[in-house]
Short mmCIF file of the C-alpha atoms (twelve columns), coordinates in Angstrom:
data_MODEL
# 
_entry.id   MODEL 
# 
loop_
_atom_site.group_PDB 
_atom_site.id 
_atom_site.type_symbol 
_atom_site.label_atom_id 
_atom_site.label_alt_id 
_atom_site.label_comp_id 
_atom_site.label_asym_id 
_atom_site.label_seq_id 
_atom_site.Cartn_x 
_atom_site.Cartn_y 
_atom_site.Cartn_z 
_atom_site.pdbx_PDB_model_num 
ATOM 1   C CA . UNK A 1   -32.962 -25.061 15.930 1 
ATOM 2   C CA . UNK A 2   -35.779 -27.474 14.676 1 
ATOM 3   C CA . UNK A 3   -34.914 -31.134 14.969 1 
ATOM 4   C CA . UNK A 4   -37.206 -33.247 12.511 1 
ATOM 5   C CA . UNK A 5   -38.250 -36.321 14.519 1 
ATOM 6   C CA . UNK A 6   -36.917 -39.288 13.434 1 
ATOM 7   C CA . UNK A 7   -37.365 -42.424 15.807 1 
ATOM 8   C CA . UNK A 8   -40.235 -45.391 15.453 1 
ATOM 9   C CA . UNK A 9   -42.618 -42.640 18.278 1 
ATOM 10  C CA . UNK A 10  -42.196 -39.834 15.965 1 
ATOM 11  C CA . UNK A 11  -45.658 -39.934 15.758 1 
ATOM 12  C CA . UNK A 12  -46.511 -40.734 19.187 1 
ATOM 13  C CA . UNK A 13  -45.839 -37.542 21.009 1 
ATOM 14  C CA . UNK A 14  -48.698 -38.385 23.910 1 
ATOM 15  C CA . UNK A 15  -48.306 -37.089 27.356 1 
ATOM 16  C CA . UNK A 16  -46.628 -40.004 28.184 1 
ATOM 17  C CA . UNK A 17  -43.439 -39.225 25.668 1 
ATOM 18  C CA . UNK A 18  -43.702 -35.579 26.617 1 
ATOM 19  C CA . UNK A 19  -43.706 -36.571 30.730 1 
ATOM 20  C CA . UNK A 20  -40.668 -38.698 29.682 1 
ATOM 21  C CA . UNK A 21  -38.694 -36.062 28.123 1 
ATOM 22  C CA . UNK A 22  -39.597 -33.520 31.070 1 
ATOM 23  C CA . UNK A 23  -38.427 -35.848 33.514 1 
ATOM 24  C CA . UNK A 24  -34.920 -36.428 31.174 1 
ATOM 25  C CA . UNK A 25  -34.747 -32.535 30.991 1 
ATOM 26  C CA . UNK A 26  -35.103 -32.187 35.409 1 
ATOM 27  C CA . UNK A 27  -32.809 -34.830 35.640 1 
ATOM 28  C CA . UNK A 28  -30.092 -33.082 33.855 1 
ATOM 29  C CA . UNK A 29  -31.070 -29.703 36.279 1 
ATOM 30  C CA . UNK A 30  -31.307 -31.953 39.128 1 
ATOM 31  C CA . UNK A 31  -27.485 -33.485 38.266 1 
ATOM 32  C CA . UNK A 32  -26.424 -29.547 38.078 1 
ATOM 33  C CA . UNK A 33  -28.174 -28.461 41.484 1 
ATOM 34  C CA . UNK A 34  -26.309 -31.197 43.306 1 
ATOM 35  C CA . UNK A 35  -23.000 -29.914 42.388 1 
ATOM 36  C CA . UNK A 36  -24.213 -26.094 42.035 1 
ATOM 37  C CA . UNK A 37  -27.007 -25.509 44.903 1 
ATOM 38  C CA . UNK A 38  -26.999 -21.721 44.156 1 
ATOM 39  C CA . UNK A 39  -28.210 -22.170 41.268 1 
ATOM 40  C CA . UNK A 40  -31.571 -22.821 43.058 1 
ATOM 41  C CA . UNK A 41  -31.620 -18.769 43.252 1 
ATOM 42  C CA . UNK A 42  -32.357 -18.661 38.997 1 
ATOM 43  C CA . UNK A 43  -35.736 -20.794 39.914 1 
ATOM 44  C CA . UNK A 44  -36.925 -17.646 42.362 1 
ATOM 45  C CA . UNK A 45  -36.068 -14.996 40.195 1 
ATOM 46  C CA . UNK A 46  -37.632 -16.858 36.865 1 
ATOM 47  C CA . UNK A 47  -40.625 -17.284 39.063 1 
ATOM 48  C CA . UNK A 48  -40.332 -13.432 39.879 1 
ATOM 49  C CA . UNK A 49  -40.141 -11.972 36.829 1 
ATOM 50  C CA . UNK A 50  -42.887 -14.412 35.844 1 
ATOM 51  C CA . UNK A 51  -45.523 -13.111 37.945 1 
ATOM 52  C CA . UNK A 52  -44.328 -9.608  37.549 1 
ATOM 53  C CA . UNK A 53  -44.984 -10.057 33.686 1 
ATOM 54  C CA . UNK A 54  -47.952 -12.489 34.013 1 
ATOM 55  C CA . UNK A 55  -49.295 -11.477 37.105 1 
ATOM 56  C CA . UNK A 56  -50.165 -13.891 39.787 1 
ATOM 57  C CA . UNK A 57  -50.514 -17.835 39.767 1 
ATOM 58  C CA . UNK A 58  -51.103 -20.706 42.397 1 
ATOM 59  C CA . UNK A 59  -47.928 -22.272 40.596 1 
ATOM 60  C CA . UNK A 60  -45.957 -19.688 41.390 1 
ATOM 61  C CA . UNK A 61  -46.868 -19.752 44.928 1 
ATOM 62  C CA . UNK A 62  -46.433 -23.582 45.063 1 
ATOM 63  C CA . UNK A 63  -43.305 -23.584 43.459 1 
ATOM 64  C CA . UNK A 64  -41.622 -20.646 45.947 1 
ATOM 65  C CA . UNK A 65  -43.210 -22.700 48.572 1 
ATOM 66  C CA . UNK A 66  -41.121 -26.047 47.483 1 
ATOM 67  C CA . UNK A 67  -38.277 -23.809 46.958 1 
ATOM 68  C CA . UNK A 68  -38.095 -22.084 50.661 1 
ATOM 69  C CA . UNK A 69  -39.396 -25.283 52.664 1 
ATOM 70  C CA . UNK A 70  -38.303 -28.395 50.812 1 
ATOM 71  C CA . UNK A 71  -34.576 -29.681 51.710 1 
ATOM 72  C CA . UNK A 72  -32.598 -30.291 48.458 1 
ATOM 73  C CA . UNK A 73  -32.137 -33.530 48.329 1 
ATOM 74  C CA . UNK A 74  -36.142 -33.957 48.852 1 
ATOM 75  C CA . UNK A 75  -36.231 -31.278 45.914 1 
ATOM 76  C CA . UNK A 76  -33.421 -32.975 43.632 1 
ATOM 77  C CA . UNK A 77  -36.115 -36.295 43.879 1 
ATOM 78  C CA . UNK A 78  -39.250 -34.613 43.240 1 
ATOM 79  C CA . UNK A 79  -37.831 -32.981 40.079 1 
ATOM 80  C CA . UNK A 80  -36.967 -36.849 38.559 1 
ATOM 81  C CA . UNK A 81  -40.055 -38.517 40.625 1 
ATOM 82  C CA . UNK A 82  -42.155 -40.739 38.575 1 
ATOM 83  C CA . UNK A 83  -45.813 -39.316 39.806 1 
ATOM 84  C CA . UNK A 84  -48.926 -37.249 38.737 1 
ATOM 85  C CA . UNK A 85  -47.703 -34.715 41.009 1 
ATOM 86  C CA . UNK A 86  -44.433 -34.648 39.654 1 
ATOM 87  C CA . UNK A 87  -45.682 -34.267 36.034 1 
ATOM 88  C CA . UNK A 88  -47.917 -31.326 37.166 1 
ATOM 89  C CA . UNK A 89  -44.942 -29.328 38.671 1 
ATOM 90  C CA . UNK A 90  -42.842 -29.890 35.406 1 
ATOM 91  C CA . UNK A 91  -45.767 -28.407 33.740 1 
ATOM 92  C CA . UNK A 92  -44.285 -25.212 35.517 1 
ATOM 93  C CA . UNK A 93  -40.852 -25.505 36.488 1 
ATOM 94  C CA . UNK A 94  -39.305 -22.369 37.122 1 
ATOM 95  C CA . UNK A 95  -35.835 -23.918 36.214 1 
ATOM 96  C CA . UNK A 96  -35.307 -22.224 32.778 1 
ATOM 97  C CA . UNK A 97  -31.802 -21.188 32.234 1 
ATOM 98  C CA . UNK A 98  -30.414 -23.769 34.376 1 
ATOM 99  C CA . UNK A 99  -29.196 -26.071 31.743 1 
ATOM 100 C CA . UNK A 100 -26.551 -24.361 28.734 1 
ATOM 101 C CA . UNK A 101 -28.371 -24.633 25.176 1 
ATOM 102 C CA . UNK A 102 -25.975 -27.708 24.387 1 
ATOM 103 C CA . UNK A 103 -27.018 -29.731 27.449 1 
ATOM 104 C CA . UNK A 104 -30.520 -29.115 27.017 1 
ATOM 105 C CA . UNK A 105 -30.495 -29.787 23.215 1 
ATOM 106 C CA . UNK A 106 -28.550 -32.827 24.118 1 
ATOM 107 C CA . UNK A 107 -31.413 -34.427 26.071 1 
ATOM 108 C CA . UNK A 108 -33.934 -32.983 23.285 1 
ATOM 109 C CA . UNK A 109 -32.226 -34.694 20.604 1 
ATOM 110 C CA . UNK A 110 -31.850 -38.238 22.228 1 
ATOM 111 C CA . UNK A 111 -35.844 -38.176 22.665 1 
ATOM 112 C CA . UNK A 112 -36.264 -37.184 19.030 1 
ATOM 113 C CA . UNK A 113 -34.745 -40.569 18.266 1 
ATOM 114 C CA . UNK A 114 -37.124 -42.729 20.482 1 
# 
């Protein structure tokens, strides 16, 4: 499905917007973790069959790392935290599949009107 931007930054789309609309996006994952922890287990085996198709990758290896050592509720902030460091892991999230196509294209078109 291919949205035609329509808002007044249609023609902004810096790192700034994009950042913005990542965040949006791993708020809506963080919102389903908190009520569905389990789903945490869709992260590992994304970032498996990742490096089994790609091969191997320091995100990977950071991202398992947050995964087995971080407590939840440190991990539900970091995916909505307003940093550098933040940005750079949503670069890579390994939370694909965690939102239904509606919810994500939900949070997709709101940031096509901005």
């Amino acid at each position: 499905m291919t949205t035609t931007a329509r808002g007044p930054r249609a023609t902004l789309r810096d790192h700034h917007w994009i950042d913005e609309r990542s965040r949006a996006l791993h708020a809506r994952v963080a919102d389903k973790l908190r009520e569905r922890p389990g789903l945490l287990v869709v992260a590992g085996e994304n970032l498996d069959r990742w490096e089994t198709l790609r091969g191997p990758d320091p995100a990977f290896d950071e991202w398992r790392s947050l995964l087995r050592e971080t407590p939840l509720s440190a991990l539900l902030r970091l995916l909505t935290e307003e940093s550098e460091n933040a940005d750079r892991l949503r670069q890579s999230s390994p939370f694909a599949g965690i939102l239904t196509v509606e919810e994500r294209t939900a949070v997709l078109d709101h940031y096509e009107t901005l």
